[in-house]
N, C-alpha and C positions, 0 to 999 in steps of 0.2 A: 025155848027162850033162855037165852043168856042170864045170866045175875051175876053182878061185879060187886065186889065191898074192898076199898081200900082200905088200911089201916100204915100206923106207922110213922104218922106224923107226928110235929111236936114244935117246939121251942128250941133250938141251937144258937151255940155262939159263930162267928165267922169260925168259917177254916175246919168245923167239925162237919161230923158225918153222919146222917140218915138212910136208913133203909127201909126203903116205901113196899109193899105189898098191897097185890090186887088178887083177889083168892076169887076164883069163878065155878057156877056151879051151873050145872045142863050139857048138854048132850054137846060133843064132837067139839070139844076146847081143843084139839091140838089141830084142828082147822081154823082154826079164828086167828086174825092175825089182832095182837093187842098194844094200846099205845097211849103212853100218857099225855097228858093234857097238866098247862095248869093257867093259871085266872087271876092276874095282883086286881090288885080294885082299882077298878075306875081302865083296865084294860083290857085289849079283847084275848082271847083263849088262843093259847101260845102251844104249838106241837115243840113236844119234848124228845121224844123218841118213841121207837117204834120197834115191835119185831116180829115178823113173819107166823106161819102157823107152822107149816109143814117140815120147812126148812129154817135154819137158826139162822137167816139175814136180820141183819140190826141195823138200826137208820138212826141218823141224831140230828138235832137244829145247832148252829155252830157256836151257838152259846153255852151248853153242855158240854162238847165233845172232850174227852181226855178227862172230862171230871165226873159223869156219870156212867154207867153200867148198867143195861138191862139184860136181864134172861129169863127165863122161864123154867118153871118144874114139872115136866108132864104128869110125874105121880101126883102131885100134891094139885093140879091145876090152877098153879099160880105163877103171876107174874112180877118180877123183884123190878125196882129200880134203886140202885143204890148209888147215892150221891155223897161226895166227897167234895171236898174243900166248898164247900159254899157260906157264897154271898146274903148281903142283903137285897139282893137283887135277885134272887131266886127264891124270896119269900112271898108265897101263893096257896090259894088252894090248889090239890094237885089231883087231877079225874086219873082213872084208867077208860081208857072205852076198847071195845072188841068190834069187830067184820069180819064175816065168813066170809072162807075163799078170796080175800083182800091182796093179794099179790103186789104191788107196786108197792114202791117207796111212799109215801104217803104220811104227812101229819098235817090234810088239812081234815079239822074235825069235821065237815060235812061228810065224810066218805064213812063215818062209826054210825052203826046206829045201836048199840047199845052204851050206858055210862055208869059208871059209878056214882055214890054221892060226894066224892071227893073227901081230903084230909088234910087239914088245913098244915102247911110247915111254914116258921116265921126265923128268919134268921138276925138274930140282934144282937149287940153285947149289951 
């Protein structure tokens, strides 16, 4: 069994930058393909990106693209998202969730079945 813990979140002004961490612990994390999620209120759960297990394919929603960065540390079995120039519209809770052997492009969350408890980021001046 998988276990995800994010960390990393916080408080920023516009235009600064966060670097999200999803640390996972159990057997064959470089098979899991892992991918964040995040949730504002009163919204439904919004795929953020994504990146393969085996192979470093990376997938983004076109709201992101050019301003986040995800990868992965096999030693460390974690996974980064590191976000840049952000809005207040990108202030959410932010999941990681994992699937084994998940091959497709994919961020719709039904396809994860394990999650983190998420980490909340608020972006405001």
């Amino acid at each position: 069994q998988l276990q995800l813990v994010e960390s990393g979140g916080g408080l920023v002004q516009p235009g600064e930058s966060l670097r999200l961490s999803c640390a996972a612990s159990g057997r064959d994390f470089d098979f899991y393909t892992i991918a964040w999620f995040r949730q504002a209120p009163g919204k439904d759960r919004e795929g953020v990106s994504q990146i393969l297990g085996t192979v470093r394919i990376t997938h983004y929603a076109d709201s992101v693209k050019g301003r986040f960065t995800i990868s992965r540390d096999r030693a460390k079995n974690t996974v980064y998202l590191q976000m840049n120039s952000l809005t207040p519209e990108d202030s959410a809770v932010y999941y990681c969730a994992a699937e084994k052997y998940l091959t497709a492009n994919s961020l719709d969350p039904r396809r994860y079945g394990h999650w983190g408890q998420g980490t909340q980021v608020t972006v405001s001046s």
